[in-house]
C-alpha positions as CSV (number, residue, x, y, z in Angstrom):
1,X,19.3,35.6,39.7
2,X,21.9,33.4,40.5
3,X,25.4,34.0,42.3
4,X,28.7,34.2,40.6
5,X,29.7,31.1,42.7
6,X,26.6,29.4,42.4
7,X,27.5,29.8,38.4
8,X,31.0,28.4,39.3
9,X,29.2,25.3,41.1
10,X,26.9,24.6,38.6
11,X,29.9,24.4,35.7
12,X,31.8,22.5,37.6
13,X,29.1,19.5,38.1
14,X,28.7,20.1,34.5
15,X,32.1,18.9,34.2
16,X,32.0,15.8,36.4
17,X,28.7,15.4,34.0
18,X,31.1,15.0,31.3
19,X,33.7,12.7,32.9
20,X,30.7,10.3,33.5
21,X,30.4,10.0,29.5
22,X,31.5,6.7,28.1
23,X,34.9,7.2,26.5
24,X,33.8,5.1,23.7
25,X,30.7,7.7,23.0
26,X,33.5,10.9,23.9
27,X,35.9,9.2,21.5
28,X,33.2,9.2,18.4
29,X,31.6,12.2,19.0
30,X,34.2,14.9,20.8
31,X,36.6,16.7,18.8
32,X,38.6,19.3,20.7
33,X,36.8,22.6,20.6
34,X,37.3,25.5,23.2
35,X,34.0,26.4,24.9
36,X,32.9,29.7,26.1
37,X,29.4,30.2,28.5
38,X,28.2,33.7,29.1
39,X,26.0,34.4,32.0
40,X,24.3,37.6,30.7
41,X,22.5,38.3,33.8
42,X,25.6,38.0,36.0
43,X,27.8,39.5,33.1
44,X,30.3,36.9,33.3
45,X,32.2,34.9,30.6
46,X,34.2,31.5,31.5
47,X,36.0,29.8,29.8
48,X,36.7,25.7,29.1
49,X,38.3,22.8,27.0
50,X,36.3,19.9,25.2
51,X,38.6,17.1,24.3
52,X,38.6,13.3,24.4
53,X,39.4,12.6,27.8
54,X,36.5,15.3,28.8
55,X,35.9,19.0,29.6
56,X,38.4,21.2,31.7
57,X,37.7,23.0,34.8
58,X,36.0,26.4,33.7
59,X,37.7,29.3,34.3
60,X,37.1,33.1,34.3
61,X,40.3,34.1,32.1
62,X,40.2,33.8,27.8
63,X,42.4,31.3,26.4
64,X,45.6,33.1,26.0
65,X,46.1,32.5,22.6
66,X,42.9,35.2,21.9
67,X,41.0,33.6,19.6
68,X,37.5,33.3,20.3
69,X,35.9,30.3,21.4
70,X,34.4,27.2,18.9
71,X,31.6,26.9,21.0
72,X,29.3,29.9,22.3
73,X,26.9,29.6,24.8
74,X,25.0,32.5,26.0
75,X,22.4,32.2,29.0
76,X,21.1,33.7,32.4
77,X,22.5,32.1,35.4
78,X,19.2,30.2,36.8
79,X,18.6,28.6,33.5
80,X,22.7,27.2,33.3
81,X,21.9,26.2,37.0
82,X,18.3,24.7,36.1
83,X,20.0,23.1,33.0
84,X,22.9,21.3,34.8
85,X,20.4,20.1,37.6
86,X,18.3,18.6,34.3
87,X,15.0,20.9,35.2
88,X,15.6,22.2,32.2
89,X,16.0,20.7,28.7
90,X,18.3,21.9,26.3
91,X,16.4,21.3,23.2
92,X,13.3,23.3,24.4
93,X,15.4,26.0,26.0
94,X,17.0,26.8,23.0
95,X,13.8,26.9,20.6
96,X,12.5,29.1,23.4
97,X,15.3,31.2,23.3
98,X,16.4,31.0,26.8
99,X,19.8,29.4,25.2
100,X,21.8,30.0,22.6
101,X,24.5,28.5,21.1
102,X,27.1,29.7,18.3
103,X,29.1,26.7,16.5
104,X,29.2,25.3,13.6
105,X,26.5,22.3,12.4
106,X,28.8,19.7,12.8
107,X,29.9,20.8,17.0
108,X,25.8,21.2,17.3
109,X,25.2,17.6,16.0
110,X,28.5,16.5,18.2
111,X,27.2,18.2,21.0
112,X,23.5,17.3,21.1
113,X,24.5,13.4,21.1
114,X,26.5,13.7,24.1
115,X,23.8,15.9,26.1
């Protein structure tokens, strides 16, 4: 099981992952959602921002305008860590059930062609 602060590492390559993104292939496929990523092992929730210049800095607090996020993801902390470092593949983690993601069909199809 992985650290809180190796969790906090691993999101925040995740977002300098997403800064790489050409802003062409952001601009057609990223509407702005807010993104929540449960570490169910750690029992820890953070908290970003998808939007067309990229994704925001993580952070342990819910958006203060309580709603829930658009985009759930729920995992254990070595997968999120394995999945960032690209040891682990998103599309066989979650038909194996190691990941799973609550949105809505169009975010999933958004999402899966900028991953």
């Amino acid at each position: 099981m992985a650290s809180v602060e190796e969790c906090r590492v691993a999101l925040a390559k995740l977002v300098a992952q997403f800064d790489e993104i050409d802003e062409r292939d952001r601009a057609r496929h990223v509407v702005e959602r807010t993104v929540s990523c449960r570490v169910s092992d750690i029992d820890m929730t953070f908290y970003g921002r998808l939007h067309h210049d990229g994704l925001d800095p993580f952070r342990e607090e819910p958006p203060a305008n309580g709603k829930g996020a658009d985009v759930k993801l729920t995992i254990v902390s070595d997968d999120l860590i394995a999945l960032v470092d690209g040891e682990l593949d998103l599309a066989r983690a979650l038909l194996g059930g190691r990941v799973k993601i609550d949105a809505s069909f169009g975010d999933l199809l958004r999402l899966r062609r900028l991953l």
